[in-house]
C-alpha positions as CSV (number, residue, x, y, z in Angstrom):
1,X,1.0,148.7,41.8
2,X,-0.4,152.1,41.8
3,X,-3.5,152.9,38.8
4,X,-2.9,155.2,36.4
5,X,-4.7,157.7,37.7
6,X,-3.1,157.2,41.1
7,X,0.5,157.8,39.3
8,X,-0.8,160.9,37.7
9,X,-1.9,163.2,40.5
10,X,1.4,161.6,42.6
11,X,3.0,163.4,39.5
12,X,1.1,166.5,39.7
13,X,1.2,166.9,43.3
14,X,5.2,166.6,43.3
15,X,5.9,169.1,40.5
16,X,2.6,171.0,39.3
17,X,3.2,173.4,43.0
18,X,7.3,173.7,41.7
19,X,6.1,175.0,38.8
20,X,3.2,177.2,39.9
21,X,5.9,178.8,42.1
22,X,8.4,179.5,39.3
23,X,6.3,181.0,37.3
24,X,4.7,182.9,39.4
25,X,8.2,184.4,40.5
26,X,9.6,184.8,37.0
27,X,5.8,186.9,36.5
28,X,7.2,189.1,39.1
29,X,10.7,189.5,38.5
30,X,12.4,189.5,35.1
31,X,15.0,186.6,35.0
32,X,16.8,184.3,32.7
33,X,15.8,181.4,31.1
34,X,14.4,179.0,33.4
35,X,17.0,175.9,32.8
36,X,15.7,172.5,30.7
37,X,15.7,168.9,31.3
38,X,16.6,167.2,34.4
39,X,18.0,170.7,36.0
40,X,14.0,172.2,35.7
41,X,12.5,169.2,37.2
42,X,15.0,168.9,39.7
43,X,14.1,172.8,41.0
44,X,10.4,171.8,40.7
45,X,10.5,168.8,42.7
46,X,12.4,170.7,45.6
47,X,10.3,173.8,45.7
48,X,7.0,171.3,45.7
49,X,8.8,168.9,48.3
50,X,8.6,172.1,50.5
51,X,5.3,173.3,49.7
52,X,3.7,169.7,49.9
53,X,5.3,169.1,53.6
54,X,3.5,172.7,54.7
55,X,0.5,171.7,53.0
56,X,0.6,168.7,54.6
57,X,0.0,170.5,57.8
58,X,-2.4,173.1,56.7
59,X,-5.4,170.6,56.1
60,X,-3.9,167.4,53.3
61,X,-3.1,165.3,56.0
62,X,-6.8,165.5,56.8
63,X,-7.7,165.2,53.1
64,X,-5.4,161.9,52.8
65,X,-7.5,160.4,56.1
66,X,-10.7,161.8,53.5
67,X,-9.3,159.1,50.6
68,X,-8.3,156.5,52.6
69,X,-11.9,156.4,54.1
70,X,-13.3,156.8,50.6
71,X,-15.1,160.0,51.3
72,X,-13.2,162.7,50.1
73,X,-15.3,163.4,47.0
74,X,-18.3,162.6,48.6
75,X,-19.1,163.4,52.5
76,X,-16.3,165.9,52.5
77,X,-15.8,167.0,48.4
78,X,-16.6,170.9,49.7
79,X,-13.4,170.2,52.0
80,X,-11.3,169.0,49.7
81,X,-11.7,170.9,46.4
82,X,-10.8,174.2,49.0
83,X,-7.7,172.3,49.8
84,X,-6.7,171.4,45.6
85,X,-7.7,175.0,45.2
86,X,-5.6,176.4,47.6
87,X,-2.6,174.2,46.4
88,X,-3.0,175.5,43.1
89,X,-3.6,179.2,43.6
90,X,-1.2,180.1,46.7
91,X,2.4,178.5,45.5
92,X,1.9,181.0,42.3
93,X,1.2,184.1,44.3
94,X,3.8,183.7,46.7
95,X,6.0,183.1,43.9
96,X,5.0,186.6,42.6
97,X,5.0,188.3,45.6
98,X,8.6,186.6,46.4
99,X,9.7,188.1,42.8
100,X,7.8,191.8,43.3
101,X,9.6,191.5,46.7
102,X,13.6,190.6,45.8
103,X,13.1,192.9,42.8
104,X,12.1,196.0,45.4
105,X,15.3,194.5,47.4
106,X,17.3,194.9,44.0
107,X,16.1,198.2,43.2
108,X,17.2,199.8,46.9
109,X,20.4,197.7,46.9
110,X,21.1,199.6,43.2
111,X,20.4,202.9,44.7
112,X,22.8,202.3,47.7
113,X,25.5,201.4,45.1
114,X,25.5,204.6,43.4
115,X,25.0,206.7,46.4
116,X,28.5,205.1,47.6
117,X,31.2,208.2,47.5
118,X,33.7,207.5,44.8
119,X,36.5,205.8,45.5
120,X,39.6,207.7,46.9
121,X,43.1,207.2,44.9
122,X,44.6,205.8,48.0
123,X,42.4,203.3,49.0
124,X,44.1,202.4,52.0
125,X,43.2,205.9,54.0
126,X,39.0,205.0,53.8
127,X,37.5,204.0,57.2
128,X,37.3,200.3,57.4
129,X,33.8,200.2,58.2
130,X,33.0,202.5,54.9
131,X,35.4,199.8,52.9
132,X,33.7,197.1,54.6
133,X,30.4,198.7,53.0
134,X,31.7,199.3,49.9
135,X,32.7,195.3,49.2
136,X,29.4,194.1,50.8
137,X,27.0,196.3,48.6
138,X,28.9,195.3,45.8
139,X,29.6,191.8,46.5
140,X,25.3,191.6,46.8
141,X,24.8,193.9,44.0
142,X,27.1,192.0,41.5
143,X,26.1,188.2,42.9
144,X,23.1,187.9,43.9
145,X,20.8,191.1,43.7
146,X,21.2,191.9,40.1
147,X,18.8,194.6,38.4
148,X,17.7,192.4,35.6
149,X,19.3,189.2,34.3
150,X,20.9,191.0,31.3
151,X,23.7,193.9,31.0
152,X,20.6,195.6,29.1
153,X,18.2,195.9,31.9
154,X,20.8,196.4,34.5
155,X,22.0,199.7,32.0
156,X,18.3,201.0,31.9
157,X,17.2,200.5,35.3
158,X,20.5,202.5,36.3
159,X,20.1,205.4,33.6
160,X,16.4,205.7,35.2
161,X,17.5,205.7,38.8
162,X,19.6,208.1,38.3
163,X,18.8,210.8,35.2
164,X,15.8,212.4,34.8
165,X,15.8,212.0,31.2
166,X,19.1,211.3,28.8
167,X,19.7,211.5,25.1
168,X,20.7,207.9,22.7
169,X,22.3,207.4,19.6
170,X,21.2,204.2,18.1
171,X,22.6,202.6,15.2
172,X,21.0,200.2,13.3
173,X,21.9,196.8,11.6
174,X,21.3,199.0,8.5
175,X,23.6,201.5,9.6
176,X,21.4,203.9,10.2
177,X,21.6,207.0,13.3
178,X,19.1,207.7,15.4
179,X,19.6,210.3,18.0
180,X,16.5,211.0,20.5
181,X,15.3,211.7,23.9
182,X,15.0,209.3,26.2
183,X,12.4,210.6,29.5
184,X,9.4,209.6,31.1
185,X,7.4,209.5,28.0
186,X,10.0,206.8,26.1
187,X,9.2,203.0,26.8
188,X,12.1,200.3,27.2
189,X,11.3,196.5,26.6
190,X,13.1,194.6,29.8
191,X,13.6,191.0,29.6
192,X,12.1,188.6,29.0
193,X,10.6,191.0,26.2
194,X,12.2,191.5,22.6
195,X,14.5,194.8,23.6
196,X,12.1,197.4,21.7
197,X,13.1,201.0,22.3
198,X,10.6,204.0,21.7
199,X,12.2,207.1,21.9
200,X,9.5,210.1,23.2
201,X,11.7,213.1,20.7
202,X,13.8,212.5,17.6
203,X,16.7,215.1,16.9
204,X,18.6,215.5,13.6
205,X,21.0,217.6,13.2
206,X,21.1,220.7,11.3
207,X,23.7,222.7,9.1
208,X,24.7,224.3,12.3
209,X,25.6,221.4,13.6
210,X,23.3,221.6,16.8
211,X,20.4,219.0,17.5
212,X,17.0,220.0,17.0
213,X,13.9,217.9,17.6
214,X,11.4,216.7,14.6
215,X,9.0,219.2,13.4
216,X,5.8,218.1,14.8
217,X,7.6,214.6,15.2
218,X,5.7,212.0,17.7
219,X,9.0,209.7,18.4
220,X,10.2,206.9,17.1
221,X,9.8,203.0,17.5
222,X,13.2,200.7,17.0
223,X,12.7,197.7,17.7
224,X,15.0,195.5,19.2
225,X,16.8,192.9,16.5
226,X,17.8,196.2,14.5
227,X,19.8,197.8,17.3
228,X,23.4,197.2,16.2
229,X,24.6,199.7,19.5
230,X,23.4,202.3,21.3
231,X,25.1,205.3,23.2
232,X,24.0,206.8,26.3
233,X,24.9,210.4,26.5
234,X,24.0,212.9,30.1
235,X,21.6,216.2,29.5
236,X,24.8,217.5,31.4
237,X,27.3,216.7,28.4
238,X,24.6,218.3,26.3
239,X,24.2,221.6,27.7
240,X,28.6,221.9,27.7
241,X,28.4,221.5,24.2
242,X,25.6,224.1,23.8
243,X,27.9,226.8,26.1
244,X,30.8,225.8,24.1
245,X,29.7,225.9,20.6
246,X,27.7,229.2,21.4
């Protein structure tokens, strides 16, 4: 019968790298709620299965022939607190540099998407291979590369890719309108983060009619369990409505 002690690193050596891993990877790319109960441990056990079996050939088959002689803390302790450090520190940086990486995959696979030519009427008469394109980029775009785990930060990361700066109206739970700027100078909370909003320039609208930004305003801060909605609306739209109303 194995000691206690004995059970407890077994323990820590089949899920403690699992773990180190998915955290590191949910530090570098936003994603949902890890699952709970046996789904979590499951995940754990198999990503620390993986990492034990390379370990095992990157120096803790050597460590275990260090135990079994009863000098692994002693004659060779240098030897093999490099080897528990390594196990602790590397699964949680590749799993950031696994999420910094399939996020930069994301975030070129987004850009391809809306580079794609809009689709003709007939969709019959385009090219096979551009229709063949079409349903791959999306098919990876929609399934498996997904900017964000939300419909929020897929919606900002897009606005950002592809407007240099864009206007909101935001209604509170209160009720309340707030119309502003959004650019480089406003700041959007992305999961897993409480969706804040700070928007750079505040506009209210005059007797006119027209928009005109806060005297000597700073922006405004709204944070995220007040915002009942918010609509997007194009710098484009706005200047139209400038040449039309005069």
């Amino acid at each position: 019968m194995p000691t206690t002690a004995q059970a407890a690193i077994v323990f820590l050596v089949i899920v403690l790298p699992g773990f180190l891993a998915l955290s590191g990877y949910r530090s570098g790319r936003a994603v949902p709620e890890h699952p709970q109960g046996l789904v979590a441990v499951a995940r754990m056990i198999a990503i620390s299965t993986v990492i034990v079996l390379v370990a095992w050939k990157l120096g803790g088959r050597t460590v275990y022939d260090y135990a079994r002689a009863g000098t692994a803390l002693t004659l060779h302790e240098a030897y093999t607190w490099r080897f528990a450090a390594m196990l602790l520190v590397i699964p949680g940086l590749l799993g950031y540099i696994a999420g910094q990486v399939v996020d930069a995959c994301a975030r070129i696979l987004g850009g391809a998407v809306d580079r794609l030519a809009p689709l003709p009427d007939d969709t019959t008469a385009e090219p096979f291979g551009r229709r063949t394109q079409r349903r791959l980029l999306k098919a990876l775009s929609s399934r498996l590369l997904h900017e964000g785990p939300t419909t929020w930060d897929r919606t900002w990361r897009r606005l950002r890719r592809t407007e240099p700066y864009a206007y909101a109206r935001i209604v509170t739970t209160g009720g309340r309108e707030i119309v502003g700027l959004v650019a480089d100078g406003s700041r959007v909370a992305l999961s897993p983060q409480p969706r804040d909003l700070y928007l750079e320039e505040v506009l209210r609208q005059a007797e006119d009619g027209h928009y005109y930004p806060t005297a000597y305003g700073l922006g405004a801060f709204v944070a995220g369990d007040e915002i009942e909605s918010v609509e997007w609306v194009s710098r484009k739209a706005i200047f139209k409505t400038e040449d039309a109303n005069g």
